[in-house]
C-alpha positions as CSV (number, residue, x, y, z in Angstrom):
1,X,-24.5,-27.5,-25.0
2,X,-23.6,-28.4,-28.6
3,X,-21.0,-31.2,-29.5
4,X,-18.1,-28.9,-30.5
5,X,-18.2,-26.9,-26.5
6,X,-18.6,-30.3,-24.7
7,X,-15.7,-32.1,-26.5
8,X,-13.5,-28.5,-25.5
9,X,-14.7,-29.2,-22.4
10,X,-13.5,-32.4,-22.2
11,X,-10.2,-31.9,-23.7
12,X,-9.7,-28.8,-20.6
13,X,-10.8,-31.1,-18.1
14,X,-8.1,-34.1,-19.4
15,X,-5.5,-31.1,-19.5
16,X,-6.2,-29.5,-16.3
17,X,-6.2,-33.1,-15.0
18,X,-2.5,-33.8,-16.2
19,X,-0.9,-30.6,-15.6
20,X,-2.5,-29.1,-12.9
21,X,-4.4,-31.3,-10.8
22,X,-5.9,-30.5,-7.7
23,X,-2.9,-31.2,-5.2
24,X,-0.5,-29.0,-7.4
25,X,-3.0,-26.4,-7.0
26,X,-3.3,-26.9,-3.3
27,X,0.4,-26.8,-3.3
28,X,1.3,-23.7,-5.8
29,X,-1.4,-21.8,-3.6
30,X,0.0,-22.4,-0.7
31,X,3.9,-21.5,-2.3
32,X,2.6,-18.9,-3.9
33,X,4.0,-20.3,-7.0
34,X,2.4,-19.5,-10.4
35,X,1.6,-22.0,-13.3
36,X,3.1,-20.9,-15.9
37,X,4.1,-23.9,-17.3
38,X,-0.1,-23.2,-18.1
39,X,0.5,-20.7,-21.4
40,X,2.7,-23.4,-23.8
41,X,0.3,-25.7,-23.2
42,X,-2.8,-23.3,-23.9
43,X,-1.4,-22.2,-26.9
44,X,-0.5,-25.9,-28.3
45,X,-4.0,-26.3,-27.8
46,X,-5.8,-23.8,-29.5
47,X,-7.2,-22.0,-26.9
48,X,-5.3,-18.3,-28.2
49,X,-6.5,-19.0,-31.6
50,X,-10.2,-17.8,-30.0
51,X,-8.7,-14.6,-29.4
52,X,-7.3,-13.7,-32.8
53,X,-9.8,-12.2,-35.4
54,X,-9.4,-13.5,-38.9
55,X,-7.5,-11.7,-41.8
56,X,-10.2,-9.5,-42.6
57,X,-10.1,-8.5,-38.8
58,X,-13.4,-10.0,-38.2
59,X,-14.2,-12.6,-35.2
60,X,-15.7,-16.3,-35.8
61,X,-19.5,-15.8,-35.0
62,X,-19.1,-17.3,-31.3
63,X,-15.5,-16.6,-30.7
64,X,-16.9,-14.8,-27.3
65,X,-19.2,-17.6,-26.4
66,X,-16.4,-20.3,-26.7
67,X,-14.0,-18.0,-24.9
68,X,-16.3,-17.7,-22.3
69,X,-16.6,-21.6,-22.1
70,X,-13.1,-21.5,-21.9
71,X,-12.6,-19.1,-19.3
72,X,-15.3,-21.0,-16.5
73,X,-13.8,-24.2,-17.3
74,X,-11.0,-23.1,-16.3
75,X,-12.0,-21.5,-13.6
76,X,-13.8,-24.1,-12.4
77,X,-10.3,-26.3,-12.0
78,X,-8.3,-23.4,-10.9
79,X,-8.6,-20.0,-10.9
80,X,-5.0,-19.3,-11.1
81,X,-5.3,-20.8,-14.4
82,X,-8.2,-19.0,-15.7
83,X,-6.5,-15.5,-14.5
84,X,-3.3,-16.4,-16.7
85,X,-5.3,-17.0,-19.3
86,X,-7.0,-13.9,-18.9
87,X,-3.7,-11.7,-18.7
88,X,-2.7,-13.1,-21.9
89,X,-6.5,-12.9,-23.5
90,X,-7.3,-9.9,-21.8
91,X,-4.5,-7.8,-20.8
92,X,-2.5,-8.4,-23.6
93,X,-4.4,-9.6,-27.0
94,X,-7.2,-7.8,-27.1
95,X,-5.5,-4.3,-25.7
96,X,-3.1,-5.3,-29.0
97,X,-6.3,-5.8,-31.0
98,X,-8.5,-2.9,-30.2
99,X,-5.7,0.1,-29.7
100,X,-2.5,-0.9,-30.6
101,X,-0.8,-0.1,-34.3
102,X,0.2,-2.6,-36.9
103,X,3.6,-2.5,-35.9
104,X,2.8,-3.7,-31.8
105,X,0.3,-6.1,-33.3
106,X,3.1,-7.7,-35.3
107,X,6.0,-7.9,-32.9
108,X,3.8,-8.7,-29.8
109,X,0.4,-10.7,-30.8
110,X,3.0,-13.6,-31.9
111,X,4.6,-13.9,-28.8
112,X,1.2,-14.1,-26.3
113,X,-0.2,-16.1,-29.2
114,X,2.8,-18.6,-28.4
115,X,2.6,-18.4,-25.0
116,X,5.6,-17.2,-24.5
117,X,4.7,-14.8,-21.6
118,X,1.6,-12.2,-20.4
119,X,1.2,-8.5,-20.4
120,X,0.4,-6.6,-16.9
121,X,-1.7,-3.6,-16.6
122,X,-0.5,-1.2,-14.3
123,X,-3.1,1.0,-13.7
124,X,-3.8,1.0,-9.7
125,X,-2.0,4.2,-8.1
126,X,-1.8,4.5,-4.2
127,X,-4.9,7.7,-4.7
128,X,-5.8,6.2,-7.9
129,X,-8.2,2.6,-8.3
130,X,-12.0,3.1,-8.7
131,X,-11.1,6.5,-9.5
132,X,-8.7,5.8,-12.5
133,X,-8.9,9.2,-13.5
134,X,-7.1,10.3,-10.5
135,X,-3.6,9.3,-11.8
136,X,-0.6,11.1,-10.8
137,X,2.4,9.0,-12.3
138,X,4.0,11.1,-15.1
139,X,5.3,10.8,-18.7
140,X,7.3,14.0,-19.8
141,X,8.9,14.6,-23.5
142,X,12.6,13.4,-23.5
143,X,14.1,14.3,-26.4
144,X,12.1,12.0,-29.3
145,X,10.4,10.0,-26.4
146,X,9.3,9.5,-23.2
147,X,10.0,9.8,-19.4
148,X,8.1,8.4,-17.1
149,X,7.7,9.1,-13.3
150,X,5.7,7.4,-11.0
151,X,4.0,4.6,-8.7
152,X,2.3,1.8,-9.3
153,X,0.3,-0.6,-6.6
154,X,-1.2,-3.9,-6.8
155,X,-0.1,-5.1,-10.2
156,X,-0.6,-8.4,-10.9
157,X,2.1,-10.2,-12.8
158,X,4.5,-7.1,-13.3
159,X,7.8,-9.5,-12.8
160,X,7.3,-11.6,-15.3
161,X,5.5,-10.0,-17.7
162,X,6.4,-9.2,-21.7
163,X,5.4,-6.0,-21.3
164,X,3.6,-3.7,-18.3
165,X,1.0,-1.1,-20.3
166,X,1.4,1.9,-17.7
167,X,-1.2,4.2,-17.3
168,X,0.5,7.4,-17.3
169,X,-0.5,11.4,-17.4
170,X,0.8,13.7,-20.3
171,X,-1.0,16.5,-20.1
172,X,-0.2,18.2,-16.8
173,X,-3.2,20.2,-16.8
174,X,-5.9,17.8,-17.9
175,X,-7.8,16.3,-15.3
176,X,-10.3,13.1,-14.7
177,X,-10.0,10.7,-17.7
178,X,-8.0,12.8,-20.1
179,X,-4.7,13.8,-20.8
180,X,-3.7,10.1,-19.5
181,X,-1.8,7.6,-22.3
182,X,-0.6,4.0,-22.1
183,X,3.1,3.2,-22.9
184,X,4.2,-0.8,-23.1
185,X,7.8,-0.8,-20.4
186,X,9.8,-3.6,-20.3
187,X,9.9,-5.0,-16.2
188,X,13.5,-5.1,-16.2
189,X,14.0,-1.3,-17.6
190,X,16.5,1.2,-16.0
191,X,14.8,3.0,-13.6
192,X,11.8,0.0,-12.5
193,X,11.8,-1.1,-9.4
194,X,9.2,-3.2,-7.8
195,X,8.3,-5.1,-4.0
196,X,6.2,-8.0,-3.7
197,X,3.1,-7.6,-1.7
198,X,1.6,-10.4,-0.1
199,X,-2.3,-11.4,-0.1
200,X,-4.1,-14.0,1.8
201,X,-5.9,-15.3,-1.6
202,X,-4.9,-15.2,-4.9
203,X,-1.4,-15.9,-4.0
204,X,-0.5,-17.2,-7.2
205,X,-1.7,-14.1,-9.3
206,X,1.7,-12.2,-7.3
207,X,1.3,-8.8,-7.0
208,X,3.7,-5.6,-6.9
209,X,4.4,-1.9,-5.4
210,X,6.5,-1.0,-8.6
211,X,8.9,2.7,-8.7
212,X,9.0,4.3,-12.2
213,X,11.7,6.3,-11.9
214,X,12.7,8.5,-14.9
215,X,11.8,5.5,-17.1
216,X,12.9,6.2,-20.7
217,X,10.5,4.5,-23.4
218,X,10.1,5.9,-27.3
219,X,7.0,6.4,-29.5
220,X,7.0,3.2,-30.3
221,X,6.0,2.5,-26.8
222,X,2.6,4.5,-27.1
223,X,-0.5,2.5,-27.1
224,X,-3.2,4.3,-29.1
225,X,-3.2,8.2,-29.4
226,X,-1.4,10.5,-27.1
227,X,-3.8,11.7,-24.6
228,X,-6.6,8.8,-25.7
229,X,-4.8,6.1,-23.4
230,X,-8.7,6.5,-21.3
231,X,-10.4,5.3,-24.2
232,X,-7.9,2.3,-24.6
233,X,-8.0,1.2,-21.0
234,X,-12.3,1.0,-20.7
235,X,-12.0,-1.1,-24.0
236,X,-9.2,-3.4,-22.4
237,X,-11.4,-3.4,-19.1
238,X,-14.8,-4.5,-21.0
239,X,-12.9,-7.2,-22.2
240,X,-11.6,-8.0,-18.9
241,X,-14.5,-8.1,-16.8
242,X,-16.0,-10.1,-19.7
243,X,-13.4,-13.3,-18.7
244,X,-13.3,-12.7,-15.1
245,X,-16.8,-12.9,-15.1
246,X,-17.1,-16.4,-16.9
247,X,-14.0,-17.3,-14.6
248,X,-15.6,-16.6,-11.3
249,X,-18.9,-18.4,-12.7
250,X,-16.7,-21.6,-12.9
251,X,-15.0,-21.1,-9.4
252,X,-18.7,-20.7,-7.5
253,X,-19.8,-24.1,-9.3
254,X,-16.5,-25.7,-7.6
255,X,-17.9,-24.3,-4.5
256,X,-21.2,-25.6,-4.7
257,X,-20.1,-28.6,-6.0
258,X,-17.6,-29.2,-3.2
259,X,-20.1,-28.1,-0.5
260,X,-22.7,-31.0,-2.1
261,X,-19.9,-33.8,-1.9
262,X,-20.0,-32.6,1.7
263,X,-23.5,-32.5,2.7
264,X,-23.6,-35.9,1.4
265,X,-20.7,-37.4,3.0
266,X,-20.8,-35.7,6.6
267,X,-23.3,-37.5,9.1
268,X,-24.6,-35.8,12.3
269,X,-27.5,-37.2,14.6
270,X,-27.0,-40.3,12.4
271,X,-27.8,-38.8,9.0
272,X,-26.4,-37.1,6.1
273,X,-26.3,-32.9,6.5
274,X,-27.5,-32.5,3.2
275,X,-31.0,-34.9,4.1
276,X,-31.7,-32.0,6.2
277,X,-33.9,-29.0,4.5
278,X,-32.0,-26.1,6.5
279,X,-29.1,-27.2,4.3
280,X,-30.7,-28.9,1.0
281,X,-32.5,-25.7,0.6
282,X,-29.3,-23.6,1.0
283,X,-27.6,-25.6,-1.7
284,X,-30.3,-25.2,-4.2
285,X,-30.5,-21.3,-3.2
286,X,-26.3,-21.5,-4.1
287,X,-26.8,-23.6,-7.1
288,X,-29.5,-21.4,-8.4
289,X,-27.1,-18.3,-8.0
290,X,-24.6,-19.8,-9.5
291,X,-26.9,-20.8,-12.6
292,X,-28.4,-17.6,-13.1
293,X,-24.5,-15.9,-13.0
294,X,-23.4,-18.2,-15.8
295,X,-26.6,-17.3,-17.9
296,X,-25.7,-13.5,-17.6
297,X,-21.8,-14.4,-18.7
298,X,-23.2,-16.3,-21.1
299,X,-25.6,-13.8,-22.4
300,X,-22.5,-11.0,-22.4
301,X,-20.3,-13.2,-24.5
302,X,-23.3,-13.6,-27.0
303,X,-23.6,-10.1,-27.2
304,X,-19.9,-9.5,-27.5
305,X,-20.1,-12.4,-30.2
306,X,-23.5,-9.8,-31.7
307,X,-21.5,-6.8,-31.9
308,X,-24.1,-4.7,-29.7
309,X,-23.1,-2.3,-27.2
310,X,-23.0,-4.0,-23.9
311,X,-20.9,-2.4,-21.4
312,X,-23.6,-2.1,-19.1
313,X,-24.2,-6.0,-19.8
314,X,-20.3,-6.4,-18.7
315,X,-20.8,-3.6,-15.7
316,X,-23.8,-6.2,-15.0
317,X,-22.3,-9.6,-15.5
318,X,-19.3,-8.7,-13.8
319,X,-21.0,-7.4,-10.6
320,X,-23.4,-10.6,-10.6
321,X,-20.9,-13.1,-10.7
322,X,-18.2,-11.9,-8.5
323,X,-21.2,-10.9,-5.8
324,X,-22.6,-14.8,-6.2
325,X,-19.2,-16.2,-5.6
326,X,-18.7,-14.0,-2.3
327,X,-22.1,-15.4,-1.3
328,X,-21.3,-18.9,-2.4
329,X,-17.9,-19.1,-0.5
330,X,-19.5,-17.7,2.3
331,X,-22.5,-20.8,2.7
332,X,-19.9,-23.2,1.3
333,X,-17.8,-22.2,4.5
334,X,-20.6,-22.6,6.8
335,X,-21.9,-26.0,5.6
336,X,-18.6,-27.0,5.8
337,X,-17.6,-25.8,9.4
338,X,-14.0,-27.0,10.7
339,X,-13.3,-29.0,7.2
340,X,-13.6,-26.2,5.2
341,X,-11.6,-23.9,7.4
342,X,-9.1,-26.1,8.0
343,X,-5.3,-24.7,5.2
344,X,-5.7,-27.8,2.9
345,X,-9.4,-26.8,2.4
346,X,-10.4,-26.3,-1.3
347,X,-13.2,-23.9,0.5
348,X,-11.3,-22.0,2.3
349,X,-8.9,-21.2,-1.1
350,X,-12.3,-20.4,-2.9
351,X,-13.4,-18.0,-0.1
352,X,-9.9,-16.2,0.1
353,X,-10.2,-16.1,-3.4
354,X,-13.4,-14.5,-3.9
355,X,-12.7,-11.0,-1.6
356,X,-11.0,-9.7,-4.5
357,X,-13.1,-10.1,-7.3
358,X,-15.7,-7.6,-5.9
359,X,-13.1,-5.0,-6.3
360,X,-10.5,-6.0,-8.5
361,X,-11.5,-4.6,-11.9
362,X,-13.9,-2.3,-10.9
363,X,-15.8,-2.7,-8.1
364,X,-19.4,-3.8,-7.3
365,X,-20.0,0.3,-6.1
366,X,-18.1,1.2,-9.3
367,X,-20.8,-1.5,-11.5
368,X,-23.5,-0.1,-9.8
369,X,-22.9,3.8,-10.5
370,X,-22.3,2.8,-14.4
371,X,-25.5,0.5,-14.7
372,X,-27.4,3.2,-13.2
373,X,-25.8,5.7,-15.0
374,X,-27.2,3.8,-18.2
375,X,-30.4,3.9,-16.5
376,X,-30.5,7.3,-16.8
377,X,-30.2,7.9,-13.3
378,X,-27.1,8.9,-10.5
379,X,-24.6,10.8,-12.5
380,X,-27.0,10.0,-15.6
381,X,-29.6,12.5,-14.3
């Protein structure tokens, strides 16, 4: 690890450590009470100035590789903090930086730059979620803009946000991935309404069944092309599964790392668990996991950082590390017995935590029909 990623390191550790240490995050989990106190203070640090390519729209050389530092470091102190981040990095930068037009760019990249706020992608439909091409919510020509009729499910961060990109069909007769385009709607616009949905993990990420009724937005609400909103949302995804990927990577070494305190520390037949091999060697299997996940994320962000085509490196990254933290969790809990399943448990946090990454963002079945589909076999036959 070179000087310059230890010492940002370091400084996330001391500010994680002062403005979010663990027993806040014990408590804002269980009060399901987000920290967003989290964005000012990422953005007096630095941390958005990763995201922002330079004036001749070109990224630093390891922009990806530090982001991805970023991101597990995070994660490894809270993943509520690394999934904020991610919103604003994810969600809402790079969607700005690789679709949007000048004009968004200006009036919006300043603002999540700031952190002033997050966007929220509302994509998820009730029929509608591996199969993104199966959306139903409308936007119909109103005069010189838009009208837009729908329902959303499981959005993260909707309340709150800047702006929600909603996924939206135009064409009433395309089908699949076409004919779909993303508009920016304000949260509070006539004609939004939205329930809170509760979830046993990630309860600070709070999620929303939102009602789009007749929801008038202009042009200048487009993201992208008409009809090419499809295109938009697999480049904001890439990037997505990109952070959540390094994010989850930190969250399984937090695991592992609890479960070893543990081992050492619990005594039974007058030794240490961890002194005997049924659990050393699970440990190691778990640490081992967890090492090759972060080389994979790691490996992605130097690809992103490269410029190659890597989606099936994402599709694989993503799908490794979420899969390792399930696993992790899983043996953490074990090792752990009654102490890690007892509410205050950071184990028990980590394992509620974990269910949704194998899903949320595409799923692990999703990952594996588009790695095999690079293959050249599945649906690439």
């Amino acid at each position: 690890m070179s000087f310059e990623i230890e010492h940002l390191c370091e400084s996330i550790d001391r500010m994680m450590q002062r403005h979010l240490p663990p027993d806040e995050v014990r408590r804002r989990d269980e009060q399901a009470d987000p920290p967003n106190h989290l964005l000012q203070i990422f953005s007096n640090m630095g941390l958005f100035d990763l995201v922002l390519p330079s004036q001749d729209n070109d990224w630093d050389k390891n922009c990806w590789t530090r982001l991805s530092v970023v991101q597990e470091r995070l994660g490894y102190h809270a993943t509520m903090a690394a999934l904020l981040f991610n919103r604003v990095a994810c969600f809402g930068m790079m969607t700005l930086i690789t679709s949007a037009s000048k004009d968004q760019q200006n009036r919006f990249l300043p603002r999540l730059h700031a952190g002033e706020g997050a966007f929220a992608l509302a994509l998820s439909e009730a029929g509608a979620g591996s199969d993104a091409g199966a959306i139903r919510t409308r936007a119909e020509r109103d005069g010189s803009g838009w009208k837009i009729t729908g329902r959303k499910i499981w959005i993260s961060g909707a309340a709150d946000a800047i702006k929600m990109i909603v996924a939206a069909r135009t064409d009433p007769n395309s089908k699949g991935g076409a004919g779909i385009t993303l508009f920016m709607v304000d949260p509070d616009a006539a004609g939004v309404s939205m329930t809170r949905l509760e979830k046993i993990g990630n309860r600070c990420s709070l999620s929303y069944d939102i009602g789009l009724d007749g929801v008038l937005v202009t042009d200048e609400d487009v993201i992208g092309a008409v009809g090419g909103g499809f295109d938009c949302l697999k480049k904001t995804l890439f990037y997505a599964r990109s952070g959540l990927s390094a994010a989850v990577v930190g969250t399984a070494q937090a695991a592992v790392d609890r479960a070893v305190v543990h081992a050492r520390e619990r005594e039974q037949f007058r030794k240490p668990i961890g002194s005997f091999q049924v659990i050393a060697h699970r440990l190691a299997n778990m640490q081992t996991e967890v090492d090759l996940a972060r080389l994979l994320a790691r490996e992605l962000s130097a690809a992103i950082d490269a410029g190659r085509d890597c989606s099936r490196l994402a599709a694989q990254a993503k799908l490794v590390s979420t899969e390792t933290l399930k696993r992790v969790t899983e043996h953490g809990m074990q090792i752990m017995a009654s102490a890690g399943y007892a509410s205050e448990s950071d184990m028990n946090r980590y394992w509620r935590d974990a269910r949704l990454y194998s899903f949320g963002e595409g799923s692990s079945e999703i990952l594996l029909d588009l790695i095999s589909a690079d293959m050249g076999v599945g649906r690439g036959i």
